[in-house]
Phi, psi and omega in degrees: 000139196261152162309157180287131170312178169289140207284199198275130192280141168264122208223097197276302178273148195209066182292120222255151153206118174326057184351321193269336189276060166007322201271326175257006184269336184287318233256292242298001192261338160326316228262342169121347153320144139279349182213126170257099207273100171269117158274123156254031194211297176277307175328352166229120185304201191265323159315323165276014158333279201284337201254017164229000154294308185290351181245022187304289186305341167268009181287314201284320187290351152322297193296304197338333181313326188251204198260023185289173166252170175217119213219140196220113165327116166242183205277174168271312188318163180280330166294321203273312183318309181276337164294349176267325174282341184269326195264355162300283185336103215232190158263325188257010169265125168248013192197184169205147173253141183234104152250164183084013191343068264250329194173145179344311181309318189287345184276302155332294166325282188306007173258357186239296202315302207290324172334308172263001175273356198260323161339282161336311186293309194112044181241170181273115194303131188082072146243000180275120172271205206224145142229155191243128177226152168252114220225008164220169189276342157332298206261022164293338186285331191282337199329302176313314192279341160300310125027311203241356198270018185200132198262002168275346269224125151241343173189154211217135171202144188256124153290090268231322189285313212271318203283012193282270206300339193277332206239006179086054175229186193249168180255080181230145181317289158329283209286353197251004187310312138314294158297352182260331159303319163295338204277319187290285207316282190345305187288306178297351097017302185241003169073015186238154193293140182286103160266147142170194163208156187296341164239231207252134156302002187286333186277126143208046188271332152235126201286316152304323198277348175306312198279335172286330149355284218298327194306297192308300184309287167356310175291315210272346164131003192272165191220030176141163185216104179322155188209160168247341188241158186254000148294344168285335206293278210303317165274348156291326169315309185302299206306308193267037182257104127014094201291197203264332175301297199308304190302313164325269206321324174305301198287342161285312175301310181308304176273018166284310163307304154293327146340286156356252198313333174293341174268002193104345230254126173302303205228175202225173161238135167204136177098345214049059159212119198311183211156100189236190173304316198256019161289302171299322157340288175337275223288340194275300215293334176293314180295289180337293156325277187334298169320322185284307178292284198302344168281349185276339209241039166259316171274321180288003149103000000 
């Protein structure tokens, strides 16, 4: 039985970097992520494999330099997999994104595994968290129970590039809309954080239209996003930040509401807008966030 993980990273950016490429592994603690995602999987061909498994762990005491988290991407197949997790399992890896997630089970399988690499290192077994992405349409039905199937589990995302091509489509805001809405409800569903954005992450040539991008997810329930460029970083950090109006405004509704309720009164008009439980549910759940991004960007400097 695994112990409870650490508790849950607040994670608006997630910057993808090749474990095997020096030059951006040297960089990646600069750049203003909250997580630096080393990849061992698209981003390193195959010829490169073993010599970017084998320099995983000193690539993460690297990134480790700044106030970032550190999650090291493994591969799916399972021959590739477990060797990517035994050379992960670290004092400075604080999770793994398990991509291709096929089903509980598969969540599992890997939940036994990382128990005994963390026994072994002499590290505290559940202390590796888990994201999770989902990425062929088998396993979008499953998504909830994948979700629950492990307590290492801190955020859920659909891979929007692969589960694109799994269903014959463009990774386009329509066609992926509907799974990325199953995708939300599940993890919140299951009490682990939703990442993703409503389009494709591949663009970042323009920055504004990134953030607004990012703006829409945001609206839509998502709380952060993996990026490839660290030009991405800095408008998702924005997008997913709590502006300073949102906060005002939270804070007018709590106290408006307590007011209420100190008169006797279920609801309140504020604004000419009737103002109920779950406009407050909202604003305290905003105010939280806010509490939260401001202690991540407290450490970070």
């Amino acid at each position: 039985m695994n112990h409870a993980p650490s508790p849950a990273p607040v994670w608006r950016s997630l910057l993808y970097v090749p474990a095997h490429v020096g030059r951006f592994v040297d960089k990646a603690h600069t750049r203003g992520a909250d997580c630096i995602q080393l990849d061992l999987e698209d981003s390193v061909p195959p010829s490169e494999k073993v010599t970017a498994r084998a320099g995983v762990a000193a690539a993460a005491a690297k990134v480790r330099r700044g106030a970032a988290d550190v999650l090291v991407r493994i591969n799916a197949p399972l021959a590739l997999a477990v060797p990517d997790i035994q050379a992960a399992i670290g004092p400075d890896v604080d999770g793994l994104t398990v991509t291709k997630a096929r089903g509980p089970d598969h969540v599992r399988l890997l939940d036994e595994l990382v128990s005994e690499c963390e026994a072994k290192a002499g590290l505290p077994v559940g202390r590796t968290w888990f994201y999770l992405l989902v990425e062929t349409p088998e396993a979008l039905p499953q998504a909830a129970a994948i979700a629950s199937a492990s307590p290492r589990t801190v955020a859920m995302s659909l891979g929007a590039e692969d589960f694109a091509t799994a269903i014959g489509a463009e990774p386009t805001e329509e066609a992926l809309l509907v799974a990325r809405q199953m995708l939300l409800i599940a993890a919140r569903a299951a009490g682990v954080m939703p990442l993703g954005l409503v389009g494709s992450i591949a663009g970042f040539a323009d920055p504004a239209a990134f953030q607004a991008m990012a703006e829409r997810s945001r609206r839509m329930g998502y709380e952060g996003a993996s990026c490839i460029n660290p030009a991405q970083v800095a408008p998702l950090n924005a997008a997913f930040t709590p502006s300073e109006a949102d906060v005002a405004y939270a804070g007018r509704v709590i106290a408006a509401d307590a007011e209420a309720r100190a008169h006797g009164r279920g609801a309140v008009a504020l604004d000419g807008r009737m103002i109920d439980v779950p406009i407050v549910r909202r604003a305290e759940r905003l105010l939280a966030r806010h509490a939260a991004v401001a202690r991540r960007m407290a450490v970070q400097g």
